[in-house]
N, C-alpha and C positions, 0 to 999 in steps of 0.2 A: 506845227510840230517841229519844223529844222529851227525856227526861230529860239523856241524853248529849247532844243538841245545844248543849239548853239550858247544859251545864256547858261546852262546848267555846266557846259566847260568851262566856260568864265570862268563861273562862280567854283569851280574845284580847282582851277589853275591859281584864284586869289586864295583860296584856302591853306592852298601849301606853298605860297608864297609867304603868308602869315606865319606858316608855321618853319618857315627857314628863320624869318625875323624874331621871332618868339628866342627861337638856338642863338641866335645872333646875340644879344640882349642877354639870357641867360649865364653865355659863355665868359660876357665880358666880367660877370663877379666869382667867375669860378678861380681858384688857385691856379697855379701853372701844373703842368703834370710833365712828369721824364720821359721823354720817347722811347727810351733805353726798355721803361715797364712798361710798354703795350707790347704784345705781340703783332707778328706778321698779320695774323688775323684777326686783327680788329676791328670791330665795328667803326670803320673811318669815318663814317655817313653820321653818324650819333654822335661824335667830335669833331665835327666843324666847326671852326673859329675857336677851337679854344687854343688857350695860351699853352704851349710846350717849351720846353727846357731840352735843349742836344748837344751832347757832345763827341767830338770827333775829328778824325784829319779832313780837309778840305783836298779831296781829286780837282787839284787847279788845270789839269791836263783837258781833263772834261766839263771846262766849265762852258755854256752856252749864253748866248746875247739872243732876248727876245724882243724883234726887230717891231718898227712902228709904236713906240709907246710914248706917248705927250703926256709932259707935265708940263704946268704953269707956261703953257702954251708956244715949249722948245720941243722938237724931237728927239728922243735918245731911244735907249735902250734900259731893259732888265736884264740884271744879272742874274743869272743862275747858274749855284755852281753845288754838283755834289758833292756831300758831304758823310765819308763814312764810319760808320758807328763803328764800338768798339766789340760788339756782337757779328758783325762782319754784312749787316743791311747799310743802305746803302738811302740817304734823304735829300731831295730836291730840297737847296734852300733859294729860294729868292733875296738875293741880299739889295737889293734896291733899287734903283732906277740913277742912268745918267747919263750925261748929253753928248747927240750925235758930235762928232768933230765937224770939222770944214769941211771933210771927202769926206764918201760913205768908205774912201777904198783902205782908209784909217781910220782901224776902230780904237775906240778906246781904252786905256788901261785900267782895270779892274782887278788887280791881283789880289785873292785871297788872304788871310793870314793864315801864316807858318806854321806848322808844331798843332798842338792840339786846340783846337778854340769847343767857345760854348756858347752857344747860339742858345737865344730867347725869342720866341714869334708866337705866331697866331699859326695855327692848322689849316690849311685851305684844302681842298678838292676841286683840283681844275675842271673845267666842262668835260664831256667828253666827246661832244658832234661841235663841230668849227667849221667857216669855210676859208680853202684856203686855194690858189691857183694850180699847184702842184703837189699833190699827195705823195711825192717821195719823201724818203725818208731826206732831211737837209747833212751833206756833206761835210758841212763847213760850221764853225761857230754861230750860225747867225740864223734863229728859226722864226718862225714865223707865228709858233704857237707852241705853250708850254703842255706836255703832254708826258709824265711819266712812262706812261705805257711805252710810246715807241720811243724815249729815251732808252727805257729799258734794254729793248730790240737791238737799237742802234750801238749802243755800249757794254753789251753783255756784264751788266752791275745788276744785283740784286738790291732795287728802286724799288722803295715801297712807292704805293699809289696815292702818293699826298705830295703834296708841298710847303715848305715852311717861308711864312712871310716873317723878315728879321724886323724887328721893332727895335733892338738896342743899338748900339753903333760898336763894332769893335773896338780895341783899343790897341794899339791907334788909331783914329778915324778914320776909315776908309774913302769919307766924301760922300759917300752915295745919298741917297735922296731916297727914305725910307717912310713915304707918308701912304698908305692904307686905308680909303677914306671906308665908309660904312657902305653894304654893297646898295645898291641901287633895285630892288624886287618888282618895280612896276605894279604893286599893287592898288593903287587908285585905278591903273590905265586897266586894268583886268576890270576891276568896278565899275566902270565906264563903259567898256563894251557888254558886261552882263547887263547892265541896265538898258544899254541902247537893243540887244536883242530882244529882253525882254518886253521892252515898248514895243517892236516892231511885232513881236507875236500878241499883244495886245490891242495895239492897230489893224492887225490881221481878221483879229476875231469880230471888231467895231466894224468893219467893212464891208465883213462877213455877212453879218446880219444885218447892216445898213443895206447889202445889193440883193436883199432876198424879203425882207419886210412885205414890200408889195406885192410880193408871189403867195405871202403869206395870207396878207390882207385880202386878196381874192379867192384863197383855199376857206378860208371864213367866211366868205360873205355869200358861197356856193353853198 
């Protein structure tokens, strides 16, 4: 019975794994849509990955570096800098990824563009449970984990609960390194453990009745 359970999580944890991929896939032929026409309460869960359209000044004051991030096997950082609307909300944009310097004690420069920009990305929804060594809130530019929520906290802006990953490059190039691969679901590795439980509550029951047969064979022969 824990075997089968075991396997019936799996099998529900690959389900809606499928059904992230499925939005994934769907999203990428949808049009772009205006952040400016969603409300504060929107269904953000049901607009995952899709492509939006924003505009607004860039808070350069408040921009954050999300620390430990590899690409093409350099360490750097993401930038993330808010961005706010002209309705007075307030959007984590991820504008892209770029390399640590020589010191950590010298971070990089990333300066937003000036004046009013317009950002084109993809809709993300970051996790919401992460582990990290220190649950304070981080002081300084340099976090450890992107988290609307306690951005929010930390900088009294009204941050909606999404983040926008930038796909175009401004202009001028800002440099940054904006590659977004497709997300990774683990759904084989879910496949793999439903199957191996389910074998094992199948060997369970083969064994079952293999260590009892004889007890059997003599309840018959009485």
């Amino acid at each position: 019975a824990v075997c089968v359970a075991a396997g019936r999580w799996q099998q529900d944890r690959m389900h809606a794994k499928e059904a992230l991929r499925a939005q994934f896939d769907a999203a990428a032929h949808l049009p772009p849509v205006a952040l400016a026409s969603l409300p504060a309460a929107a269904d953000w869960a049901s607009l995952r990955y899709r492509q939006v359209v924003a505009a607004g000044l860039y808070v350069a004051s408040r921009q954050i570096l999300i620390d430990n991030r590899v690409h093409a096997g350099r360490a750097g950082y993401l930038v993330v800098t808010p961005l706010a609307l002209a309705d007075g909300r307030v959007v984590l944009v991820n504008r892209g990824w770029i390399a640590q310097g020589m010191s950590r004690s010298v971070l990089p420069v990333a300066a937003p563009p000036a004046g009013v920009a317009t950002v084109r990305g993809r809709l993300s929804i970051p996790p919401g449970s992460y582990l990290e060594l220190r649950p304070e809130t981080p002081a300084g530019p340099i976090w450890q984990n992107l988290d609307p929520a306690r951005f929010a906290d930390a900088t009294v802006l009204a941050v909606l609960p999404i983040v926008v990953e930038a796909t175009a490059a401004p202009a001028p190039d800002d440099g940054l390194v904006r590659d977004w691969p497709a997300p990774d679901y683990g759904i084989e590795t879910h496949q793999v453990y439903m199957l191996q439980w389910y074998a094992f509550a199948l060997l369970a029951v083969i064994l079952w009745v293999g260590f009892h047969r004889p007890r059997f064979a003599r309840g018959n022969d009485a």
